[in-house]
N, C-alpha and C positions, 0 to 999 in steps of 0.2 A: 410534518412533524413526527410523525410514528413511523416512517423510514427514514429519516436521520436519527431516532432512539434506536431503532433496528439497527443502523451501520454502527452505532458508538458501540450500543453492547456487544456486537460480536468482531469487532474489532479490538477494542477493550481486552474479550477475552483471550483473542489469540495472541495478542501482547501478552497477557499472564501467563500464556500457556508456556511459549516461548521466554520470559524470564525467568520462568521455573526451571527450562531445558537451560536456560544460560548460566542460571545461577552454578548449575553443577559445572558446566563445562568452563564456566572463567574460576571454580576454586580450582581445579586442575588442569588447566593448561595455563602459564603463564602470559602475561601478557605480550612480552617479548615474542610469544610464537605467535598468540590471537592475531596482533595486530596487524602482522605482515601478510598475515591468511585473509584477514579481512578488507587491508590493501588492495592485493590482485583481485580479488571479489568484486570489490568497487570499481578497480579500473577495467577491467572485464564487462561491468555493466554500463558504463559512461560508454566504452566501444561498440556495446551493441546499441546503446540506445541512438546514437549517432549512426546508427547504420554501418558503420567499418568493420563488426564483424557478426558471421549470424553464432546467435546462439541461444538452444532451447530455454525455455523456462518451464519450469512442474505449471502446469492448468488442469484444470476441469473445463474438457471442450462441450459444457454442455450448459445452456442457461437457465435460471431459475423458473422452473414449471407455470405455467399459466394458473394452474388451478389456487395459488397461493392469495388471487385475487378474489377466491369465495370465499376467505375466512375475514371478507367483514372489513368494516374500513380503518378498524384499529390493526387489530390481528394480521390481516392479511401484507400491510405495509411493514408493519415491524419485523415479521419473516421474510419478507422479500428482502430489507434491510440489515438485517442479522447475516440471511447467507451474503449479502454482496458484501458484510463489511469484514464477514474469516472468508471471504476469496476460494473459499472451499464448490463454490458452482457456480462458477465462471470463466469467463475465457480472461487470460490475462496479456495486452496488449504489449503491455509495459515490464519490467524487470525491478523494475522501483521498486516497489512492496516486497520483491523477494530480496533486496538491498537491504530494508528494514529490518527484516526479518533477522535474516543475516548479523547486522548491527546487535539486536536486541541480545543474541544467541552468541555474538564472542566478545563484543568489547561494550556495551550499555550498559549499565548499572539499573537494578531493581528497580527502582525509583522511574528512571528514565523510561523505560521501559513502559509504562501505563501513562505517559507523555506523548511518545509515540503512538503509542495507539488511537488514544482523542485526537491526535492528528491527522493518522489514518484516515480515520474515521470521517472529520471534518472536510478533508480535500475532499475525499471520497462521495463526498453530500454538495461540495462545491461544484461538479460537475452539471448535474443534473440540473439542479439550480441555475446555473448561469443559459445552460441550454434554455429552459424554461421561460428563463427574464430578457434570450434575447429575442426570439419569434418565434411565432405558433408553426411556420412552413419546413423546418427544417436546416435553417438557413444556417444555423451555427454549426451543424454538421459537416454542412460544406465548406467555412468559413476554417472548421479544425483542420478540415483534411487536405483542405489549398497550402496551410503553414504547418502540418505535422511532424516536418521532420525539424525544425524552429522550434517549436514546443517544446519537445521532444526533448531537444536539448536544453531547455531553459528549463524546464523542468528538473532533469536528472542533474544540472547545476545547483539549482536552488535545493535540490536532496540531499545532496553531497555536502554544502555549505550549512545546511543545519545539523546535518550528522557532524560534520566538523567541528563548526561553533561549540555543539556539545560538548562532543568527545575533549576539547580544551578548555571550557569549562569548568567538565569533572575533574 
């Protein structure tokens, strides 16, 4: 419970942070130029995430410190869940989130934008959980990493189709 409040808030806040940077950046670039910038962006990361082409993504190669587990069983979960949910100390396997990102920052609307984020937030808690719920040995591990590259794509599918949906929407 007090690391999925951890992933929402600082999830949440990098949403804000980023519709604040968006807000300026969609009064002055038109949409007509956003859009097409945010296209290749998108098709860019469908490619990598399909494996067809490599390319970097900004991370922090470094994981959330162990000592975050002495501050207690509230405390301690909530910062652990705060840094996983701004991605700010973490390794990041995926491109997705920097798709979001992305999104929020040329073509999302304010609004939208702190939607995304509880979204974030929620997959981002969906993981662990489902790990959790299927076995104590590790077995879903293996079970991710046998269909990774399936995932992979069915995921960045299903990102693209709710960025989408939105974006038509609005």
């Amino acid at each position: 419970m007090s690391f999925g409040l951890g992933l929402q808030i600082g999830a949440v806040l990098v949403a804000l942070v980023a519709a604040v940077i968006g807000a300026v950046v969609q009064v002055f670039l038109p949409l007509w130029i956003r859009l097409p910038v945010f296209g290749v962006l998108a098709i860019s990361v469908v490619l990598r995430e399909l494996g067809l082409i490599k390319l970097p993504v900004p991370e922090n190669r470094r994981l959330v410190p162990e000592d975050v587990q002495k501050r207690g069983r509230v405390w301690g979960p909530v910062q652990f869940g705060f840094e996983m949910g701004t991605g700010m100390r973490t390794y990041s396997p995926s491109a997705q989130p920097h798709l979001a990102l992305l999104a929020i920052v040329l073509v999302v609307p304010f609004a939208g934008s702190l939607a995304m984020g509880v979204g974030f937030g929620a997959a981002r808690l969906l993981m662990p959980v489902i790990n959790n719920a299927y076995s104590d040995d590790g077995a879903w591990g293996d079970a991710w990493a046998a269909h990774a590259r399936l995932l992979a794509a069915l995921t960045c599918f299903s990102t693209m189709a709710a960025l989408t949906a939105g974006l038509i929407a609005w």
